[in-house]
C-alpha positions in Angstrom: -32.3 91.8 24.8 -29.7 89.9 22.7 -26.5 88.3 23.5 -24.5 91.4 22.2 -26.4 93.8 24.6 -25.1 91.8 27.1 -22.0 92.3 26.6 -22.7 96.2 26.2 -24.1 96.7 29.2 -21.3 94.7 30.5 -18.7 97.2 28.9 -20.7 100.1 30.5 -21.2 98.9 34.0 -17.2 98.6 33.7 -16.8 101.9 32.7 -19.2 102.8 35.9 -17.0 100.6 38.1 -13.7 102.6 36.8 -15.5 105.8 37.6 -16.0 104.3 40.7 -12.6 103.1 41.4 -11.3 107.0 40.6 -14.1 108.6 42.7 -15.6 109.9 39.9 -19.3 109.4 39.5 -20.6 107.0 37.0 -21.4 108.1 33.5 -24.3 110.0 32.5 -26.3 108.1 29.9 -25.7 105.0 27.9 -24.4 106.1 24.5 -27.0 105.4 21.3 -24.1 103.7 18.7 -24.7 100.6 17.9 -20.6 101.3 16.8 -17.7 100.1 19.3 -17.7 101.9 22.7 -14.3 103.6 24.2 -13.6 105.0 27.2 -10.8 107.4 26.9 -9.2 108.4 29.6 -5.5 109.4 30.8 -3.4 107.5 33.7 -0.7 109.4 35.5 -0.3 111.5 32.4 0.2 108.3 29.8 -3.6 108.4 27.4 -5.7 104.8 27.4 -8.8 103.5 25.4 -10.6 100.8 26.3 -13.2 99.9 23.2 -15.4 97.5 22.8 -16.4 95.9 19.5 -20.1 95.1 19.5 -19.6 93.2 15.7 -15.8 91.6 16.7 -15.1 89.3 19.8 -18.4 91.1 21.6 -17.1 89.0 25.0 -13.5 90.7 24.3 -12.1 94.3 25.2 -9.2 95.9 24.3 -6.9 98.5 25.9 -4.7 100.3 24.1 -1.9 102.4 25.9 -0.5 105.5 24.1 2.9 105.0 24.0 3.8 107.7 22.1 6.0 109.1 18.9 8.7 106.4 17.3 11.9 108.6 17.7 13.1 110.1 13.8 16.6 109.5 14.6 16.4 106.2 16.0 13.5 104.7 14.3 14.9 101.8 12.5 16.6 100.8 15.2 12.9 101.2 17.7 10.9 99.5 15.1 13.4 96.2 14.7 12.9 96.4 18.4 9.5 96.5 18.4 9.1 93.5 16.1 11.3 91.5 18.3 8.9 92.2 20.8 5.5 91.6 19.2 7.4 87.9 17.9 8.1 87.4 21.7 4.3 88.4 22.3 3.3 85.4 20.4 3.7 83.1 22.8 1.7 85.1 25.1 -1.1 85.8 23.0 -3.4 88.7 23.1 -1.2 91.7 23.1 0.8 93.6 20.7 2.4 97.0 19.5 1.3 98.7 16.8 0.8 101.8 15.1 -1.6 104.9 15.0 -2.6 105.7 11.7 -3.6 109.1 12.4 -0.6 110.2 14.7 2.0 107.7 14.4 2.5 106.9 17.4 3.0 103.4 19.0 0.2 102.0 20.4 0.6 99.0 22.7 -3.1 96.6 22.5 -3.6 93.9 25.3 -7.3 92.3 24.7 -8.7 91.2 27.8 -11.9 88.8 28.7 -15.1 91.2 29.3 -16.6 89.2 32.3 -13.5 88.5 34.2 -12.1 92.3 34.4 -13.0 94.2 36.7 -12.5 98.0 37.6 -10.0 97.7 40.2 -7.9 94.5 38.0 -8.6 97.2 34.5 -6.4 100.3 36.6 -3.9 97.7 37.7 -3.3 96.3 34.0 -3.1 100.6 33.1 -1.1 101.3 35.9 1.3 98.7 34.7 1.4 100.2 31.3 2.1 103.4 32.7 5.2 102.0 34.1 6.2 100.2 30.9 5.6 103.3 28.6 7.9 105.5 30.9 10.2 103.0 30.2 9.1 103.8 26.7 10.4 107.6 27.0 13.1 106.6 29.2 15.1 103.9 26.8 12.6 103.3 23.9 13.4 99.3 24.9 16.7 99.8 23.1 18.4 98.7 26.4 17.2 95.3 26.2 17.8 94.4 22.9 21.8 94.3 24.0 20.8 91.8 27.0 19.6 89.0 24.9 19.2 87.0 28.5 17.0 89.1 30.3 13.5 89.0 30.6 11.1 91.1 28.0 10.7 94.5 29.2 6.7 94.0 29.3 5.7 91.7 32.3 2.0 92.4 31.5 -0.6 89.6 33.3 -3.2 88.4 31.3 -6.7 89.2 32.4 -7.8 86.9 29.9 
């Protein structure tokens, strides 16, 4: 067994802890890919991935919250936003907005530390999200880019 089944198995018995944490049994059997693994899975209504990269940063996952479509009418105006956030993401490290290539819609990526995440801390990170991509529907963040002094709209912790 090698270093980067390791970390598989690690990614899976995460997934079975998830489960677990929902009530939901663990998965059936391990998946054959030697490709990246993702669970896929909605939260209150808002759609997650969590992948792992078996060739890239094997001790890293990321999760990726579907934010959803960049308003036609506004988008200018959401994107500049958006780039004012990811520049204030910077400092943080390990998390940033981006775009689906197949659907367009905003994606926002937080890569958290394999060994240190658990079920339980993954949901709280999601169920965080959830919250911010409401906020998302609600105000597409354009509310606090006209309050230069309050705090960034994502107050994400790192499970890194």
């Amino acid at each position: 067994m090698t270093e980067d089944d390791d970390f598989r198995t690690a990614f899976l018995d995460l997934v079975d802890d998830v489960c677990g944490e929902l009530g939901y049994p663990p998965r059936g059997e391990a998946p054959e890919s030697d490709e990246a693994l993702a669970m896929e899975m909605e939260l209150d209504g808002i759609p997650f991935a969590v992948v792992h990269m078996r060739n890239i940063a094997v001790d890293r996952i990321l999760v990726e919250c579907c934010f959803g479509p960049i308003p036609e009418e506004r988008a200018e105006q959401v994107l500049y936003r958006i780039l004012q956030l990811n520049r204030s993401f910077a400092d943080m490290a390990d998390t940033a907005f981006g775009i689906d290539p197949e659907t367009g819609d905003l994606i926002y990526t937080a890569a958290c530390n394999l060994a240190s995440t658990s079920g339980r801390s993954l949901l709280d990170m999601m169920t965080e999200m959830t919250w911010q991509a409401r906020k998302w529907h609600a105000t597409y963040f354009l509310d606090e880019a006209n309050a230069p002094s309050q705090e960034l709209p994502l107050h994400l912790t790192s499970l890194a």
